[in-house]
N, C-alpha and C positions, 0 to 999 in steps of 0.2 A: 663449668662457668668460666675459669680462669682459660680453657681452651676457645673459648667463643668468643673471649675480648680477645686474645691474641690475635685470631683470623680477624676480628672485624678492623683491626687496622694493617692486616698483612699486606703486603705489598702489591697491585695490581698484575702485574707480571706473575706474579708466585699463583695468585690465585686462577689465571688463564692456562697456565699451564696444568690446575689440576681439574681442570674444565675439559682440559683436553684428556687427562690421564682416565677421567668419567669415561669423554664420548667412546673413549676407544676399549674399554670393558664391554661396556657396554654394545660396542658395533661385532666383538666377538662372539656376542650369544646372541642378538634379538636382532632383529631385520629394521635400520633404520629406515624411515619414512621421510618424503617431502612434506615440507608444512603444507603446503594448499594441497598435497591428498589429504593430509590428517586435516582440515578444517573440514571435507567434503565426506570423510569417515564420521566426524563426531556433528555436522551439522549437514546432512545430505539435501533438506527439503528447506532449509531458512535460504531468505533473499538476502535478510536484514539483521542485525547483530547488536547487541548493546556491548560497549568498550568502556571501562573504568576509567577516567585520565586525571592522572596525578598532576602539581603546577609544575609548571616549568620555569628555569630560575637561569639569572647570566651569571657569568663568572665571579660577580663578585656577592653572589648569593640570592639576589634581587628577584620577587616574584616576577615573572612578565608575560607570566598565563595563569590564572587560577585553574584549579584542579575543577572537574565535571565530570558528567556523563551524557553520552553519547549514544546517537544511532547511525552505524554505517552500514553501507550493502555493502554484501561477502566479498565481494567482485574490488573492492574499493579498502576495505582492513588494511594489506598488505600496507597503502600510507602512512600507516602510522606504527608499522615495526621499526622504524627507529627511536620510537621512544623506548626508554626503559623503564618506564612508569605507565604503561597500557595494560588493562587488564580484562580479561574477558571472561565471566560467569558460565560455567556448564549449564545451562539452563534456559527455559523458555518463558517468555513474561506474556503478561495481558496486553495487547496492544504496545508489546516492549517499551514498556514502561518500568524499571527498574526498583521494586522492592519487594519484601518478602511477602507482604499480602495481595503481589500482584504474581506472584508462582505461579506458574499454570506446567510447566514438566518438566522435568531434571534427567538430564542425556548422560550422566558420569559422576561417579564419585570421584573426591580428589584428596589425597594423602600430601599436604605439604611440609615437607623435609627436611628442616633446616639445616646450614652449617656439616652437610655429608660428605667428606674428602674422598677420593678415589679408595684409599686404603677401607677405609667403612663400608663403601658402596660393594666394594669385592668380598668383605668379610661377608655384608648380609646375601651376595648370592652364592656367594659356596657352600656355605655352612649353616646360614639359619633363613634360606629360601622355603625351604621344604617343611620348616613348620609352620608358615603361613595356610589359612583355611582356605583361599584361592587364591593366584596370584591372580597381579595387577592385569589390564589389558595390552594397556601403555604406559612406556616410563619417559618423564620428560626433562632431562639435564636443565634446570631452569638457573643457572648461574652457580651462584656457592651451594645450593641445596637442589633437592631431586623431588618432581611429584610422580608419586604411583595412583595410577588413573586407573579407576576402574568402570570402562564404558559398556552402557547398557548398547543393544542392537535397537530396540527401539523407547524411545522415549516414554518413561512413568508419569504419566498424571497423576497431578499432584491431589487432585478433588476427590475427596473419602480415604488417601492415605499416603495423610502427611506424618500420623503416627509411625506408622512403618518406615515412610522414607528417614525420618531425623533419627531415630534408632538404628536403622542400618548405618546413615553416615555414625553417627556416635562410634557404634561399633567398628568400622572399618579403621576408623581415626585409633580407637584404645587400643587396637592389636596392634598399632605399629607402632604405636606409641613404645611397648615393649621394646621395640627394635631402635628405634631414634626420636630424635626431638620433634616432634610433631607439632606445626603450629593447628590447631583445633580452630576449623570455622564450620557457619553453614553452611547449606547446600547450596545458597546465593552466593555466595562470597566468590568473586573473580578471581582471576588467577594468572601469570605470565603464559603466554600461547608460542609455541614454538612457534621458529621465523623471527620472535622481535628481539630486540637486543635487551641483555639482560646490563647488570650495576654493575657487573666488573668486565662491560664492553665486550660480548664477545655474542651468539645468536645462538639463542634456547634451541634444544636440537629432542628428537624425538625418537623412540623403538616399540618397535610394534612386539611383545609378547605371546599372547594369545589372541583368538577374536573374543568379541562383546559377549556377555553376560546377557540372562533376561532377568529381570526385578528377581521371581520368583528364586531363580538357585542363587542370587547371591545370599536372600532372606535365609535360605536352605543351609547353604555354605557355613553363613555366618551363626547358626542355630537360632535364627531369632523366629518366635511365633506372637503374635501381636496377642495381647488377652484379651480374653471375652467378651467386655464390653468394646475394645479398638476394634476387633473384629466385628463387632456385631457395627457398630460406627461406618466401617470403612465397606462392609455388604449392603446396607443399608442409603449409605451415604446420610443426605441430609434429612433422615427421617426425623421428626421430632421436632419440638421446639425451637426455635430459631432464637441465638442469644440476644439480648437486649444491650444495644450500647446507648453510651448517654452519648447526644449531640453535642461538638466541640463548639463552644459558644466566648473562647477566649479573644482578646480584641488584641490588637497591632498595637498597641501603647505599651501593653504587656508584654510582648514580645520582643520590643526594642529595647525596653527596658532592661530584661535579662540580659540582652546582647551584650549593650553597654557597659556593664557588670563586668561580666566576661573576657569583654575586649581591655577593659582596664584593671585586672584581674585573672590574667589566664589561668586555665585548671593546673595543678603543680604534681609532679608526681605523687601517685593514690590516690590521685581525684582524677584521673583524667579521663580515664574509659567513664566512671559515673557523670563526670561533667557535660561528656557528649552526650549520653543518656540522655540525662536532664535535658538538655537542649532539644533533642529531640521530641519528648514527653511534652514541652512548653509548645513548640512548635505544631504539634497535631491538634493540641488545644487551642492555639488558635490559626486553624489552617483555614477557616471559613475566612478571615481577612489578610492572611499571608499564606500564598499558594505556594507546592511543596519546591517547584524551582527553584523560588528565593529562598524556603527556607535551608535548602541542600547546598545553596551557593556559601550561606554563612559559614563552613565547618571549614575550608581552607582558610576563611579570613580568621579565625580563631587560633585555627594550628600555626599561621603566619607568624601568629601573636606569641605563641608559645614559644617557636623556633626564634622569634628575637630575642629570648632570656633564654635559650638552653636548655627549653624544659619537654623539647620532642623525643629526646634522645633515647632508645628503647620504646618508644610508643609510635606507627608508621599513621601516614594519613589512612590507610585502606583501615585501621585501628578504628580510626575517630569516625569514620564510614560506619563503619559496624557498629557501634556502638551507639552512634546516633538512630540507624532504624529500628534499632531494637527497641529504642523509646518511641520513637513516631509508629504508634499504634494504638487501634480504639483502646486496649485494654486498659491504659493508663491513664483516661482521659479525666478520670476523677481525681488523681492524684492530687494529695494535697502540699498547700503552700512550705507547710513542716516535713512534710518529706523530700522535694526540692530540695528543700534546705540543708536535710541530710546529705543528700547527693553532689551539693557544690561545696558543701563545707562552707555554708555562710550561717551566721546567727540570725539560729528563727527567733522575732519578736511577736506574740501575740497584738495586731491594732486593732481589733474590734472587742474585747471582752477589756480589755485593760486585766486580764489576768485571771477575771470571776469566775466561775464556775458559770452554767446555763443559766440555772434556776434565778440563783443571784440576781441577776445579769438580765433577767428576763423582768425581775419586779422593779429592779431600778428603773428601767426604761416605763414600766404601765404606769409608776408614778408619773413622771416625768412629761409623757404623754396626757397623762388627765390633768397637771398643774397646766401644759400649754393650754390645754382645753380649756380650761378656767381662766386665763388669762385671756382667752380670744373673747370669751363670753363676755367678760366685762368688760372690755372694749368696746365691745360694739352695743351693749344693753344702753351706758348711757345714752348714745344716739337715738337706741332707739323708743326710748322715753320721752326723748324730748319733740320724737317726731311723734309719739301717740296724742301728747299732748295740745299737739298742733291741728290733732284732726283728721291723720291720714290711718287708713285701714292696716290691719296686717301684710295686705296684699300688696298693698301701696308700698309699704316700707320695704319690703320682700325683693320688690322689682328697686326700688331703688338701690338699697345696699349690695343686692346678689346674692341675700341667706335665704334658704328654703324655709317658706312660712311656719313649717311642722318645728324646724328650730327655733322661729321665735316665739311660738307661742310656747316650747318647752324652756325655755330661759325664761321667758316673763313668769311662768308657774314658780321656778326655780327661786325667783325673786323674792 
């Protein structure tokens, strides 16, 4: 811990230099690669690309581009390796559309490495290389830390076994874990692409280790065998029942509502991954009147918020990313108002029971209901007395007030 604050304020020169100390281990043992082969290795048949992009901010810390996502052709990426906040997902979407219910195949596992000095990067290939169950494909120098990539030859669909695939990432991630600080994400989660410029200025660089993997031996490798029912799930695919979600039926009033909460209240540390959550969870609930653009645009104007009192610090926007779609998903679409509440760390109040129990709560109201009822009745009986009196029918009076005849003649009995 105490080594990881050190580096984060080392010096920029100190840390390029061991950027370089990396590439050159590194170009000793494994055959480095151009980035636009290694784009045409891990995406051979895509035109079009989805890119993560963090905000962009001037000198004197000022946003003056929010953070978004994006669709560029392959041909066309290269523009935006200068940023150091571009991020590109191993993976294939629906219509590249960017979320995890829009998976459709995963081209690469990815081991992200944090805080790896030259002296570590060396230790783990000399000496604790070979207790790895397979190496990596590709290793990619991504600044202060190193991803070891493991590409498949051709692309896993995702439909019937996504059991498999999030097990094997699991896996992959926990054995390295052994070895160093591993930041743990999905198989969605973007990542620095060699060619762009990384945070301490200098251009992610790549080595080619072995060729790809196919799904099947890394499942092998790693020992994993799906059980009985995943198996029987992912041969089968969508046999069975089809789950039932409730329709998001939550309105725009609600939504802004929370925002503003939020915005005047940013999430503090140990709320903060929850808070995107939540945001997320509110937002699918009401995506039928705020479509997922805008609600994906709110998470930079949030973390803005945070960033003006100091409360980003150890939490990255690709963070608040994640953890916001984790929430924007049918499954939580029930979720309740007291559970939110757990999640922002705001005090739930009970307004509709004032506190009662059901039953309570349920009789109070059938009185309440039968006094108005009785109040309406006599409201309107003398009227319609003094109109019987005058000579006009049931029917008559009926059309004139607007009460259904069958009502006045059950008041008049009442009477």
């Amino acid at each position: 811990m105490a080594e990881n604050l050190v580096r984060q304020y080392e010096p920029q020169d100190n840390l390029q230099k061991e950027f370089q100390a990396k590439n050159e281990i590194l170009r000793s043992r494994f055959l480095e690669l151009n980035p636009e082969d290694y784009l045409d290795l891990i995406f051979p048949d895509r035109d079009e690309l989805v890119v993560v992009l963090g905000s962009l901010k001037d000198k004197e810390g000022k946003v003056i581009e929010k953070g978004t996502i994006t669709r560029v052709h392959k041909d066309d990426i290269w523009g935006l390796a200068w940023r150091s906040n571009a991020y590109v997902p191993y993976c294939d979407f629906k219509k590249n559309y960017y979320h995890s219910k829009t998976l459709e195949a995963v081209r690469a596992f990815v081991n992200d490495c944090d805080g790896v000095t030259s002296t570590r990067l060396n230790k783990i290939l000399k000496y604790l290389w070979d207790s790895l169950p397979a190496e990596p494909t590709y290793i990619v120098n991504s600044g202060k830390g190193v991803h070891f990539i493991y590409a498949l030859n051709t692309p896993v669909r995702v439909k019937g076994l996504r059991w498999s695939i999030n097990r094997l990432n699991e896996a992959i991630q926990s054995r390295f874990s052994e070895l160093l600080k591993v930041d743990k994400h999905p198989v969605v989660h973007p990542y620095r692409f060699p060619g762009f410029r990384t945070k301490i200025d200098t251009t992610a660089s790549v080595f080619k280790v072995r060729e790809p993997y196919t799904f099947e031996e890394l499942m092998k490798l790693f020992k994993l065998t799906p059980p009985r029912e995943a198996r029987r799930r992912e041969k089968k695919r969508t046999e069975g029942k089809a789950k039932i979600y409730v329709l998001p039926n939550g309105r725009r009033a609600f939504f802004e509502w929370v925002l503003r909460r939020l915005f005047k209240n940013p999430p503090i540390p140990g709320r903060r991954h929850n808070s995107f959550f939540a945001l997320g969870i509110v937002s699918y609930k009401c995506r039928r009147e705020v479509p997922y653009e805008e609600a994906v645009e709110t998470i930079p104007m949030v973390y803005e918020d945070m960033m003006d009192r100091n409360l980003h610090i150890g939490f990255s926007i690709e963070e608040a990313y994640e953890a916001f779609h984790k929430g924007y998903k049918p499954d939580y679409v029930r979720a309740s108002w007291k559970y939110l509440c757990e999640l922002l760390g705001w005090e739930y109040r009970p307004n509709k029971r004032n506190g009662r129990k059901r039953e309570e709560h349920l009789e109070i109201m059938n009185i309440l209901r039968l006094a108005r009822k009785e109040l309406k009745r006599r409201k309107y009986l003398t009227q319609i007395l003094e109109l019987k009196q005058k000579g006009l029918s049931q029917r008559q009076i009926s059309r004139l007030l607007g009460i259904p005849q069958r009502t006045i003649r059950d008041w008049l009995k009442k009477d």
